[in-house]
Each structure stands twice: as C-alpha cells, then as structure tokens.
DRENPA-3360 file (N, C-alpha, C; in nm, 2 decimals, always signed):
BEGIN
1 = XXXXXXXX = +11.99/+11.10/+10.22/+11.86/+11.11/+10.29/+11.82/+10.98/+10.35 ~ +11.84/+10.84/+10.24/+11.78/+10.75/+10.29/+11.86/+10.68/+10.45 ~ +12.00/+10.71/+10.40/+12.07/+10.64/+10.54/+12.03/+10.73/+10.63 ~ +12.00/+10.86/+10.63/+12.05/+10.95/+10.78/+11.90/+10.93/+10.81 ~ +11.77/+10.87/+10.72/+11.66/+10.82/+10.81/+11.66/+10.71/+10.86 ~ +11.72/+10.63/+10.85/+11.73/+10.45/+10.88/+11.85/+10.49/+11.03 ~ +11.98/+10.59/+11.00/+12.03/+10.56/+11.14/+11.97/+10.62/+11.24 ~ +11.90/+10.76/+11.20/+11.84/+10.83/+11.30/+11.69/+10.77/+11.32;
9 = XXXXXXXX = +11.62/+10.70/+11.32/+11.50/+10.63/+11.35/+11.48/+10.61/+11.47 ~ +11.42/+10.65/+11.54/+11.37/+10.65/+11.71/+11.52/+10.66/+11.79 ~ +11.62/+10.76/+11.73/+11.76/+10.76/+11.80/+11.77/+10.82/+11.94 ~ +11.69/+10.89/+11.98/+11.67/+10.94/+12.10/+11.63/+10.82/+12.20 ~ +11.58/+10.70/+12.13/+11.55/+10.56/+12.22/+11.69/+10.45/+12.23 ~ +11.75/+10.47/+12.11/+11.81/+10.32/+12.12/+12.01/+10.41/+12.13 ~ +12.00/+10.52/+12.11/+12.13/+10.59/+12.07/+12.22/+10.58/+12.23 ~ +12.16/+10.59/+12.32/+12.18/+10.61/+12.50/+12.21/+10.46/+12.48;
17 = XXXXXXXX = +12.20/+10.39/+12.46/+12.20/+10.21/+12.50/+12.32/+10.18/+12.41 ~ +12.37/+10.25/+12.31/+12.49/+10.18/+12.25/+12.64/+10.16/+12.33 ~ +12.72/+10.09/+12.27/+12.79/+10.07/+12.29/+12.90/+10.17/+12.22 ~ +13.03/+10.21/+12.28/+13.11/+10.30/+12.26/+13.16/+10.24/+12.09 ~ +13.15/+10.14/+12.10/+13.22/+10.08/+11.96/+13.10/+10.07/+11.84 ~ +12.99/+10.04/+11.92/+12.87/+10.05/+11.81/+12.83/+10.22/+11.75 ~ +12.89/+10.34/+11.85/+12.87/+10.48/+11.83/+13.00/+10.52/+11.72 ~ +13.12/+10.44/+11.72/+13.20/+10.49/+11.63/+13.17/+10.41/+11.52;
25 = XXXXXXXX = +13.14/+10.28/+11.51/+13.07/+10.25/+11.34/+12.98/+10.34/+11.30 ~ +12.87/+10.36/+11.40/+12.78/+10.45/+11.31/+12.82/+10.59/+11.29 ~ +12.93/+10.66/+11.32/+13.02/+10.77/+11.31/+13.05/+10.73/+11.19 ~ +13.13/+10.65/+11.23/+13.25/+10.61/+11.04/+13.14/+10.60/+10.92 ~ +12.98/+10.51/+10.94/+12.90/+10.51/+10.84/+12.87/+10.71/+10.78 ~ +12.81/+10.75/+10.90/+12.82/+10.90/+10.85/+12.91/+10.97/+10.77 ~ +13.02/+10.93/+10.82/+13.17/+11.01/+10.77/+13.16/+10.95/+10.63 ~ +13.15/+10.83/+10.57/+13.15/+10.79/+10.48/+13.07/+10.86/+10.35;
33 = XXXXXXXX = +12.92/+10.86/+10.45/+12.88/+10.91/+10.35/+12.88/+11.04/+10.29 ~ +12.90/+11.08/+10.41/+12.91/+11.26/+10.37/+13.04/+11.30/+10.26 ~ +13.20/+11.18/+10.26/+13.27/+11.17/+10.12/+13.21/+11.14/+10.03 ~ +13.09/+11.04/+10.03/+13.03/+11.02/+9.90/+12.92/+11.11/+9.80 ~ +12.86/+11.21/+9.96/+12.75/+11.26/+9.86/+12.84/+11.44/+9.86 ~ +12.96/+11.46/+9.90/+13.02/+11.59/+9.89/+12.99/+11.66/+9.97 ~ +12.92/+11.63/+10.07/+12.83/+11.77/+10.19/+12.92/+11.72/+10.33 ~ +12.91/+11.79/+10.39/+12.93/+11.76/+10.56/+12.80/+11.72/+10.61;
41 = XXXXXXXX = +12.80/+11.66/+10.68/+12.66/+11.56/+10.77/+12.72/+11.65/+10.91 ~ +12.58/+11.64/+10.99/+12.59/+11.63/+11.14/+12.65/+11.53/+11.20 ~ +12.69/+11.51/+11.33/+12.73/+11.40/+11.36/+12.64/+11.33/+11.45 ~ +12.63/+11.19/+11.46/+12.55/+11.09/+11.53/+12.49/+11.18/+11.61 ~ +12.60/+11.19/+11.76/+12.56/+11.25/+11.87/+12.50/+11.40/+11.86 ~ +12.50/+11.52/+11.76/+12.44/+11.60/+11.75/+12.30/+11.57/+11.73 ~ +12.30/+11.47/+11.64/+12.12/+11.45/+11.57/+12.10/+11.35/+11.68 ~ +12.14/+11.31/+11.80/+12.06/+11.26/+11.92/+12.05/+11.36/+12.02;
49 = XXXXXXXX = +12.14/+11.44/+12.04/+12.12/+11.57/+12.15/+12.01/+11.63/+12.09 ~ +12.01/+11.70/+11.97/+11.89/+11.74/+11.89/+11.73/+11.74/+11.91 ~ +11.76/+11.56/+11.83/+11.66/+11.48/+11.88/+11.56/+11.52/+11.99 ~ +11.68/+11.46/+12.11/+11.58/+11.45/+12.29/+11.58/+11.57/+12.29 ~ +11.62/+11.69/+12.25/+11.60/+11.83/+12.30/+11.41/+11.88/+12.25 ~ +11.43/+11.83/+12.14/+11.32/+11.83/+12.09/+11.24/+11.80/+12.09 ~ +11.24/+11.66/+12.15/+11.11/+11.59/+12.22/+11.03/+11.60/+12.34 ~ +11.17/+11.65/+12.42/+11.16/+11.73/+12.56/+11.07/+11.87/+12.57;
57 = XXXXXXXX = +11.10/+11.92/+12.47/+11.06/+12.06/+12.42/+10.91/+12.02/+12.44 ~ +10.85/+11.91/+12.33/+10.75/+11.93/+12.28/+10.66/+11.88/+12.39 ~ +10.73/+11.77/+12.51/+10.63/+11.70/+12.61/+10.60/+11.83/+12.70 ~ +10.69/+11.94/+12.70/+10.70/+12.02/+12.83/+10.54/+12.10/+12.78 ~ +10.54/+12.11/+12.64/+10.44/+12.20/+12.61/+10.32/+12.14/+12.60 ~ +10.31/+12.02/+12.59/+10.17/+11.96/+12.59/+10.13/+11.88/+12.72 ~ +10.04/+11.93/+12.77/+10.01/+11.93/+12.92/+9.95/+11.82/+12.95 ~ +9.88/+11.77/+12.82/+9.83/+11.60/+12.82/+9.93/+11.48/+12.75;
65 = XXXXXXXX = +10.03/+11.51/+12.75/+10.09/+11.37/+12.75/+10.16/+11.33/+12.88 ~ +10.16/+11.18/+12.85/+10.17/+11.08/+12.96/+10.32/+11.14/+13.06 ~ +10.38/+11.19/+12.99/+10.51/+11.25/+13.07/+10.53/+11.35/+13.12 ~ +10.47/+11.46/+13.09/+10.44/+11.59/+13.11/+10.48/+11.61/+13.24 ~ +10.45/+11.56/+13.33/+10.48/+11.57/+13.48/+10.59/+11.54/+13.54 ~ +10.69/+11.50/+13.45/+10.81/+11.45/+13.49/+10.88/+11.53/+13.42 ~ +10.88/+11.61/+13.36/+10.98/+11.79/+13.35/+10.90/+11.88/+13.43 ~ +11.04/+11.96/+13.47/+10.99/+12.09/+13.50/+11.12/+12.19/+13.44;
73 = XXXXXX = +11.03/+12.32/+13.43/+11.11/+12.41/+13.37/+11.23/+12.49/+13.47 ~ +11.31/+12.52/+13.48/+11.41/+12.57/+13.53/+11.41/+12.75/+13.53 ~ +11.43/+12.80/+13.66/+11.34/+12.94/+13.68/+11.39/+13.00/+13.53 ~ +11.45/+13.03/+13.49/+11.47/+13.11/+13.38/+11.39/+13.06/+13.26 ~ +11.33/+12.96/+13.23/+11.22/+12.86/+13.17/+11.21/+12.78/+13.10 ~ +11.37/+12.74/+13.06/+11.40/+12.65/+12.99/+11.39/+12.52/+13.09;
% end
C-alpha cells in the first residue's frame, strides 16, 4: 500500500512527462513488489489511464471548476 501511494501520487500530472526508461523502472518497481507481497498489482499505465479518467469524470460533472469548460461530452455522453 505504502509504495503504490508514493508511485501513484498526483500520477495523472507527472506520469505523461516521463521518460520511456523512467516508465519501465517504475514498471520493474511494481513487478517487484507484487513478487514480494504474493498478489498481482495493476500496472503503472492502467492506474494513470484510471487516474485521468477519473478526474475527467469528476471536472465534467462539476460545473464550477476552473476546467469545466474545456470538456465536452461526446453525443452519446461520455
């Protein structure tokens, strides 16, 4: 829990700006851990697609934040 909050921490901001070699260390750290604690993890890029999906979601629906006006929904409404 403690690492997958420290890599994912504002990852929807800094995850787009990496570098291809900085996205497979933090791959390999996942991978790692997920041998150590027995479970399968998500991967990086899932818990950043995730992420922005999410946050997109939530600007589209509140009509008073500063972004709001820069989505629009797509005729079917997503």
């Amino acid at each position: 829990g403690t690492i997958e909050s420290v890599l994912t921490s504002c990852i929807a901001v800094w995850y787009g700006n990496c570098s291809a070699a900085d996205r497979k260390t933090l791959q390999q750290t996942v991978n790692t851990a997920a041998k150590i604690i027995g479970a399968p993890l998500p991967s990086i890029l899932d818990i950043f697609l995730a992420r922005c999906s999410s946050k997109a979601s939530s600007i589209v629906k509140d009509p008073t934040h500063p972004s709001h006006n820069l989505f629009k929904l797509l005729p079917s409404g997503r």
